[in-house]
C-alpha positions in Angstrom: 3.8 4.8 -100.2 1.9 4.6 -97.2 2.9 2.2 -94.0 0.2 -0.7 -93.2 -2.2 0.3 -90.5 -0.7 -1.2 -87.9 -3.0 -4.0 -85.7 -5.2 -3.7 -82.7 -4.5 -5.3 -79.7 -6.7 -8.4 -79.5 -5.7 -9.3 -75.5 -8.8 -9.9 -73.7 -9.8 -7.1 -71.0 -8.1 -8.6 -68.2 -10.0 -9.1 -64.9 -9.2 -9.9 -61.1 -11.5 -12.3 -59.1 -12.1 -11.8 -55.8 -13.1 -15.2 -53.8 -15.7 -14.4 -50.8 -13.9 -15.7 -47.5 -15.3 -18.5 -46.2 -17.2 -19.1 -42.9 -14.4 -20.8 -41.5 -11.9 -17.4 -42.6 -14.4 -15.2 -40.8 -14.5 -17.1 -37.1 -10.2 -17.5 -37.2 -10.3 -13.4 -37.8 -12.8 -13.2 -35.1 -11.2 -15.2 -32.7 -7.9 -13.1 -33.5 -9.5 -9.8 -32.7 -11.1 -11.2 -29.7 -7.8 -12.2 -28.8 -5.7 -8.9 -29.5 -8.7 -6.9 -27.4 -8.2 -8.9 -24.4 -3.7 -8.6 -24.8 -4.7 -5.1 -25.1 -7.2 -5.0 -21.9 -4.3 -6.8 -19.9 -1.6 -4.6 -20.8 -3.8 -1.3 -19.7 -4.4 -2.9 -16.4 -0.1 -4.0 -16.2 0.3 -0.4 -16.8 -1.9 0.6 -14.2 -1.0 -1.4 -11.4 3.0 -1.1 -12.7 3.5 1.5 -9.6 2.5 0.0 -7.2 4.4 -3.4 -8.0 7.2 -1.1 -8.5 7.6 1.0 -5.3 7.4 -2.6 -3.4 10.1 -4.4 -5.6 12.3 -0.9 -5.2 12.1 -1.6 -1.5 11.9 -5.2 -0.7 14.3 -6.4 -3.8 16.3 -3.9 -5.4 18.4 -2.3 -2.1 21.2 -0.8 -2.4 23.8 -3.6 -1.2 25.0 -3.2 2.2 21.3 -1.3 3.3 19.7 -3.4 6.2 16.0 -2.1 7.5 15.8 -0.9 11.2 12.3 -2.5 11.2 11.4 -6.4 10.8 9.5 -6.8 7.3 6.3 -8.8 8.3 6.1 -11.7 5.8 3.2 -12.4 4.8 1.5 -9.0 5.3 -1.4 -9.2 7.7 -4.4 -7.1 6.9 -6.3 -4.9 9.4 -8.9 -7.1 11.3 -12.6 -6.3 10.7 -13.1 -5.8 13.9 -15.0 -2.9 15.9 -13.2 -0.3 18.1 -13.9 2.6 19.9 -12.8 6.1 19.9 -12.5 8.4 23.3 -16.0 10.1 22.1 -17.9 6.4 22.3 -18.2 7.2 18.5 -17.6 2.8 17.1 -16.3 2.3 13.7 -14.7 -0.8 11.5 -10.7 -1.0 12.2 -10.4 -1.0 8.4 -11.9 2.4 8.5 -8.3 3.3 8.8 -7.5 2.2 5.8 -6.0 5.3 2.9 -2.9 6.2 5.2 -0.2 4.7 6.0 -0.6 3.9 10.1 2.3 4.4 13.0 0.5 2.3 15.7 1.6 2.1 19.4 -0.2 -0.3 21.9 -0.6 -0.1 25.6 -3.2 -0.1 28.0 -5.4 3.5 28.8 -3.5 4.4 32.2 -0.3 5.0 30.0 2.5 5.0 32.4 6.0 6.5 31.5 7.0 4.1 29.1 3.6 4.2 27.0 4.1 8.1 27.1 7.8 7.9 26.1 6.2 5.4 23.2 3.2 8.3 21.8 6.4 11.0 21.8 8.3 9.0 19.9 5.4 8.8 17.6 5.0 12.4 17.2 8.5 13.0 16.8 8.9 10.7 14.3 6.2 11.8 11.9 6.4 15.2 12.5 10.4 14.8 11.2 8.6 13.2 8.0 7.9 17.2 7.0 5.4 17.6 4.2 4.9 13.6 4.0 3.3 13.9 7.2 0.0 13.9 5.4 0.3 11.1 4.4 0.7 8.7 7.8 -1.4 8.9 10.5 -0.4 8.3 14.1 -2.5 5.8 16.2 -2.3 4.8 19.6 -4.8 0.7 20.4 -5.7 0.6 23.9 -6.0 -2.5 24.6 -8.0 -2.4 27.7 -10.9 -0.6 29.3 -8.5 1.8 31.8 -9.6 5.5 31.0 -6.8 7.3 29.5 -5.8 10.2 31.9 -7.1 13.8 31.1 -3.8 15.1 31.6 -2.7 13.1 28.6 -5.7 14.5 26.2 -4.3 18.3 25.2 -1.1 15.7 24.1 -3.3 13.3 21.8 -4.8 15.9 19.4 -3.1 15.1 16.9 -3.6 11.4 17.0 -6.0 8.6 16.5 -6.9 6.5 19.7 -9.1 3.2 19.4 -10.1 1.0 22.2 -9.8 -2.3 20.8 -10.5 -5.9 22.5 -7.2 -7.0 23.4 -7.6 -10.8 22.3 -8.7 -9.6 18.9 -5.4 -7.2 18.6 -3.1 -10.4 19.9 -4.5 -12.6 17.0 -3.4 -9.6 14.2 -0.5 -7.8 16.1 2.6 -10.0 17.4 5.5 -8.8 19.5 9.4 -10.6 18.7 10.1 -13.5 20.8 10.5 -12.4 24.4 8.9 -9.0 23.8 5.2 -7.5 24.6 3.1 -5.8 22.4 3.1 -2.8 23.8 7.1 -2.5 23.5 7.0 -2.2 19.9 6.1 0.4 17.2 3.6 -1.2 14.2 4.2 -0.1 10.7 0.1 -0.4 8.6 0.5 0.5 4.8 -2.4 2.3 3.0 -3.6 -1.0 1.5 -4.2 -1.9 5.5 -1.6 -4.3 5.6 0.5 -4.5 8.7 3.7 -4.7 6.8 6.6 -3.7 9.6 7.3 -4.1 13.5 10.3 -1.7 14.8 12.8 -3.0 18.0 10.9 -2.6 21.2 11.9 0.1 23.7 13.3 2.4 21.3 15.4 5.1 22.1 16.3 8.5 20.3 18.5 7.0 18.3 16.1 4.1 17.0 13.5 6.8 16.2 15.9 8.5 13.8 16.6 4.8 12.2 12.7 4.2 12.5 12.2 8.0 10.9 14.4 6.7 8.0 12.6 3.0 7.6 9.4 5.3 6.7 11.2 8.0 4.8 12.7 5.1 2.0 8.8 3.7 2.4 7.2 7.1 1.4 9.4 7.6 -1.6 8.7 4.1 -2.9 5.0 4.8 -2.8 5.0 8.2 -4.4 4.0 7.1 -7.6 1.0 5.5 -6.1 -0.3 7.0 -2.7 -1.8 10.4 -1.9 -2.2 12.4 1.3 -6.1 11.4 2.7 -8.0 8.8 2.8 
């Protein structure tokens, strides 16, 4: 005896429906990319300036308790004027032209007596000690009148930068400590062009060690960021 045939399925095919977002669904997506592009813009451009903001906060925030700086931090930073000076050759250019290095700056007027040529040594002792981050400062001397700088002087100055500036326009960016002149001080210009740090006045061997170090913790802070030239 044979079994019964056994039944068909009669279930209808089934089928999935898919409703066509409405105008309303399209601009809320929209505005949601539009969104996510511009986080993601803003996080490129965090990332970028991160090394900069970093090698700052290192140095003006997270010290090492019980460091103190040898130099005074200038707060706010004060950028270079754009004002005109003058090199020895007549040659004029823009004092922000300076801008790409980080800047040791002495002031004193062009006869340069002892103490103004005590000052310039110091400078070249203190960034020739900086060894292969030397490239990266620059050492400049303001004169701040219209004296001639002695010839015997010159063969001495190859190495550095000197500007004849107009001595009001210097007094309205540089400033001395209380009680002190201009020209007693050693100026600290970061490659942004922002005088940044002002060293004791007069210093002696021993302050151009401490003043050596100041720029030492500087340069590594920056590594991340600055290069040797402009």
């Amino acid at each position: 005896m044979q079994d019964a045939p056994r039944s068909k399925s009669l279930h209808p095919l089934g089928m999935t429906v898919y409703d066509m977002p409405s105008p309303a669904e399209v601009v809320q997506v929209d505005s949601k990319r539009t969104a996510l592009g511009r986080l993601r813009m803003l996080l490129v451009l965090l990332v970028c300036a991160a090394p900069v903001v970093a090698s700052y906060f290192t140095y003006y925030v997270v010290r090492p308790e019980g460091r103190r700086n040898f130099g005074d931090l200038i707060e706010p930073v004060r950028p270079l004027p754009d004002v005109k000076v003058q090199a020895l050759n007549g040659d004029v250019v823009q004092l922000p032209a300076l801008k790409g290095q980080w800047l040791l700056i002495s002031v004193a007027g062009g006869d340069c007596q002892a103490d103004c040529q005590h000052q310039l040594y110091l400078q070249r002792q203190i960034l020739t000690g900086l060894g292969k981050d030397r490239a990266r400062t620059e050492w400049v001397w303001l004169v701040n009148d219209q004296a001639e700088v002695p010839s015997r002087l010159l063969p001495g100055l190859k190495e550095a930068t000197v500007l004849r500036i107009d001595g009001q326009a210097l007094a309205q960016w540089l400033q001395a400590a209380d009680g002190q002149q201009l020209q007693d001080h050693l100026y600290l210009v970061d490659p942004h062009g922002q005088w940044m740090m002002r060293f004791p006045p007069k210093l002696s061997t021993e302050g151009a060690l401490k003043t050596k170090r100041d720029i030492e913790r500087l340069l590594r802070a920056a590594a991340s960021w600055d290069e040797a030239g402009r």
